[in-house]
N, C-alpha and C positions, 0 to 999 in steps of 0.2 A: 502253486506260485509260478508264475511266470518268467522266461528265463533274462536277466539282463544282458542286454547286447554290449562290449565295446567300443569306445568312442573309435570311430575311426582315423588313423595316422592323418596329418595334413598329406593331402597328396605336393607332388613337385611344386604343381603350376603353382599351391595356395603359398607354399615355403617363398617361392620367387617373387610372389606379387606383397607379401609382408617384410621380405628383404626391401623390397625396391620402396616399399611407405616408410622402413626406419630411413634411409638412406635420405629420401626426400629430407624427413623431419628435420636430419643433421644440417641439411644446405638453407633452412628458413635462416632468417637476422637473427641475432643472441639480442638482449636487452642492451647489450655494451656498442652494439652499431649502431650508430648514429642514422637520422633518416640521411639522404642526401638535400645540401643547400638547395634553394629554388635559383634558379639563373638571373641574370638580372632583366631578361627578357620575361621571364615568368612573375617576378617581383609586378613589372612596369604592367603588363597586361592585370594582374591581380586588384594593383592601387588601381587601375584606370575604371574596371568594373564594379568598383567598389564604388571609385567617386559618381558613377554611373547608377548603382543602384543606390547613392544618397537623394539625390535628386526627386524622386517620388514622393519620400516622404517628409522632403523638405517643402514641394508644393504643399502637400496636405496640411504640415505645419504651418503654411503661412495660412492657408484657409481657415483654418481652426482659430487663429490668432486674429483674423479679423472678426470673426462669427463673436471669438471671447470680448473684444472691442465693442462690439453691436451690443451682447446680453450684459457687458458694464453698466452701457450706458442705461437699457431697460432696465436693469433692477435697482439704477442709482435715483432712477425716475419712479421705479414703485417703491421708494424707500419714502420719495420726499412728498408722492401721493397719498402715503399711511400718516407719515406725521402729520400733514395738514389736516388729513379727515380727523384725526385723533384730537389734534386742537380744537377742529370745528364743534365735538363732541364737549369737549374739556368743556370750552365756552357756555357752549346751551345747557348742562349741567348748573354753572354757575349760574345764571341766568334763573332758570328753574328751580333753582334751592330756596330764596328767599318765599318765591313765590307760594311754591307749595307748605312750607313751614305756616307761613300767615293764611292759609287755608285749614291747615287742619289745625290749630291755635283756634281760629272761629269755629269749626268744626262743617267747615264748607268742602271738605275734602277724606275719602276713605285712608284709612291708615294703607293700606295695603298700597296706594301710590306710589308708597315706598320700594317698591319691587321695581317700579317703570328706572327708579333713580340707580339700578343697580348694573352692574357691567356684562351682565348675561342679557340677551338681547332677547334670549327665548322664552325668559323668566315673564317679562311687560306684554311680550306677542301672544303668551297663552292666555291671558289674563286683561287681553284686550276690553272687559268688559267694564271696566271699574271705569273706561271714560268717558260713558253714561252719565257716571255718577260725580262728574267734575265740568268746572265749567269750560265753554268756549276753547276760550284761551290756552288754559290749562293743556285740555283735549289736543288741541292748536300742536303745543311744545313737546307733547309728548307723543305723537307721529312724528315730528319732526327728531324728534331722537332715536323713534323708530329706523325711520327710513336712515339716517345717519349713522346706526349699531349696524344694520346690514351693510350698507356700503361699506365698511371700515373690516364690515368680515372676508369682502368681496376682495377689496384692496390689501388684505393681508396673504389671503393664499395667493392673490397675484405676485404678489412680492416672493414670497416662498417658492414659486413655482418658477420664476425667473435667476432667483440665489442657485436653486437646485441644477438647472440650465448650466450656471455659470462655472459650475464648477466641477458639473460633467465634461463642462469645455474646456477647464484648465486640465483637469486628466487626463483627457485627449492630446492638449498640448506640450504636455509634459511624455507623453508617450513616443510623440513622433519626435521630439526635440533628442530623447534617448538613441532612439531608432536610429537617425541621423548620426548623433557622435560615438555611437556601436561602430558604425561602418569608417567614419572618422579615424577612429584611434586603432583599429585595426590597418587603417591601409599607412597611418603614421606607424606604427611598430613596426611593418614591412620595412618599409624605408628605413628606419633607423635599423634595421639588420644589416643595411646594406655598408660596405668599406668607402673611406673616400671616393677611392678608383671606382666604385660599382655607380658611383652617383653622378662622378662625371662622366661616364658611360652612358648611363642612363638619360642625362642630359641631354647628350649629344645624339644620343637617338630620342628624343623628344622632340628635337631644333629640328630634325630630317622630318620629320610627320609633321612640323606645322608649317614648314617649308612646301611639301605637298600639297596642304591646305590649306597653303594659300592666305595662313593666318600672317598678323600683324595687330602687335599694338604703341605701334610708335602715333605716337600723336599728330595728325594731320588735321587736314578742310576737307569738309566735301564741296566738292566741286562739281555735281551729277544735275539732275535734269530737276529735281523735287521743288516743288513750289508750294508756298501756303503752309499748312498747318504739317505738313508732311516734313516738308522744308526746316521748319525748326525743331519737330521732331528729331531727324536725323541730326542736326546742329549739334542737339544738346548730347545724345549719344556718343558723336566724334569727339566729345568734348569731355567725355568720359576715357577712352584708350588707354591703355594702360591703370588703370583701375582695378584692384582687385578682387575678384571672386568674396561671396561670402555669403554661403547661404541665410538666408531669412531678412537678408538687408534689401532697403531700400535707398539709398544713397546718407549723404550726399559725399561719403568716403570711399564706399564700398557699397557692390551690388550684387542679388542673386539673377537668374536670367529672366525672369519675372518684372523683380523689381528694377532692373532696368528699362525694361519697356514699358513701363506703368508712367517712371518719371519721366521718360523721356516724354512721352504722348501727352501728359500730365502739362511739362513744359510750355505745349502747344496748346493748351486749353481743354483738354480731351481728358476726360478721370475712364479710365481703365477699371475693371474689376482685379482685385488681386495677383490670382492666380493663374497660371499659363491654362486649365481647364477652364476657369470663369472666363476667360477672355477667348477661347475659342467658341465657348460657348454662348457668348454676347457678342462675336464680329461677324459681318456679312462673310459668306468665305467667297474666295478666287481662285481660279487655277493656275498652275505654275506658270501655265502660257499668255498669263494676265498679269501678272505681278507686277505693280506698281511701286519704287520708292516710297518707305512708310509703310510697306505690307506687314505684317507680321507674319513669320515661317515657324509652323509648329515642326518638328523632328521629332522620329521615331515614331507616335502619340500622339492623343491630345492632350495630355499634362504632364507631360516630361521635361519638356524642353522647348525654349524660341528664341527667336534675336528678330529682328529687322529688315528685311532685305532692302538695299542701296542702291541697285540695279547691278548690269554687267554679271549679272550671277552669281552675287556676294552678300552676304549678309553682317550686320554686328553684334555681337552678342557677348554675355556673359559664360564661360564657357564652364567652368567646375573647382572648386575647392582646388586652390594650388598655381591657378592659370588668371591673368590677367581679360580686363576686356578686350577683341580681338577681333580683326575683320577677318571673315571667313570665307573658305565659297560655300554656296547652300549646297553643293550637290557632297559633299565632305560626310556629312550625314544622311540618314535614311530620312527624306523629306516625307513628310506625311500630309501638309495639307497647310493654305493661307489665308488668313481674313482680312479687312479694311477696316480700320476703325471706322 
């Protein structure tokens, strides 16, 4: 048998370095320390990237909600496509019973014509041959029922395939619409941590930052250089100021920054696509060194964010859950890129 060694004593160094890890353990937080509060400077930057990351999925939500708009209306239309071929079907049915009864009563007609009168369509199509054995006419009505059992089979999965559409689009819209008040009621609980005093703190470094930017929403004229269809674009816009923020709106109380520019253009005769990506993705673009009164100014993105530009290097826009409509300057934001209707 071989001999067992033993273990060997910790030496110093190990003694000192498992002192020195209890010693750590002792100075972690117990369960009874509390974390510490977020400052109200950490509160304001948290709500602000929050109201910043709703915006995304409030554009997508508005897209989604027009797409659901569009496959309404398709499947309201292959609803009322089915019923009418259905009737058409009813009809020549009725039509075809008398007839066929006083044929085979004379015995001018095969019993089995009876299969053509039935609501499988594949039952008459196999058995195409019996209308040899019937006259004209006969023969006549009963392709004609033919052709009218396919169509209505045609028109049924149409209908089924646009229901099916419709209500993968409500999922959707229901998905982004959550998404959105996640981030909503998270950056309201912040806030409501906060005390009086932290709110008019808060405040008041809020008024200093839009003071920097230049923002405004006391209700004015424009008075700028814009003519034409631009001209009452912006009109209608100024005419908005102080309006509140609201995601998925399109006025006429309230607006997202989308739907602001939609109606506003809208105003001037111009239908806009939705959303701030459809609309970059449908305008001539321009460069910043072109910018025309009436521009549209995408920020950040192409579907984050826009307002208007007005000249002088200001834009108006709808600006975030919590904030009024507001003349801005464009440079306030990370510019990313402008089109012309």
């Amino acid at each position: 048998m071989g001999t067992h060694r033993r273990p060997k004593p910790p030496s110093r160094a190990r003694i000192a370095t498992l002192g020195m890890a209890a010693g750590a353990v002792s100075l972690l937080p117990t369960q009874s320390q509390a974390a510490p509060k977020p400052s109200v400077d950490d509160v304001r930057k948290q709500v602000e990237r929050l109201y910043e990351e709703a915006e995304a999925p409030t554009e997508e939500y508005n897209g989604v909600l027009e797409k659901q708009k569009k496959l309404q209306a398709e499947a309201d239309s292959a609803q009322d496509r089915l019923a009418r071929k259905q009737q058409e079907i009813n009809e020549l049915r009725e039509t075809m019973g008398p007839l066929a009864a006083a044929q085979y009563r004379t015995g001018g007609i095969d019993p089995t014509v009876q299969l053509f009168l039935s609501s499988d369509p594949d039952d008459y199509l196999e058995k195409a041959e019996v209308l040899s054995r019937t006259g004209d006419r006969q023969a006549d009505s009963l392709r004609a029922l033919g052709n009218k059992q396919r169509e209505l089979l045609q028109e049924r999965a149409d209908a089924t395939e646009r229901l099916k559409s419709l209500q993968e689009a409500r999922a959707k819209a229901k998905e982004k619409k959550d998404e959105v008040r996640a981030k909503l009621t998270k950056a309201r609980k912040l806030l409501n941590s906060l005390t009086a005093a932290q709110r008019a703190e808060m405040a008041t470094a809020q008024q200093r930052e839009d003071t920097a930017a230049g923002s405004s929403d006391a209700p004015t004229t424009y008075n700028g250089p814009a003519g034409g269809r631009a001209r009452t674009a912006i009109d209608f816009a100024y005419a908005q100021l102080g309006k509140p923020y609201e995601w998925g709106s399109t006025g006429p109380d309230s607006f997202d920054c989308s739907g602001l520019v939609g109606a506003a253009w809208r105003s001037a005769g111009v239908s806009l696509p939705r959303t701030v990506k459809q609309m970059y993705d449908a305008g001539r673009k321009v460069s910043k060194a072109d910018l025309q009164p009436g521009d549209i100014i995408y920020w950040y993105n192409d579907s984050q964010h826009n307002g208007m530009y007005i000249g002088n290097g200001k834009a108006i826009h709808a600006p975030r859950t919590g904030k009024n409509i507001e003349i801005t300057q464009v440079s306030y934001m990370p510019f990313h890129a402008a089109s012309r209707p």
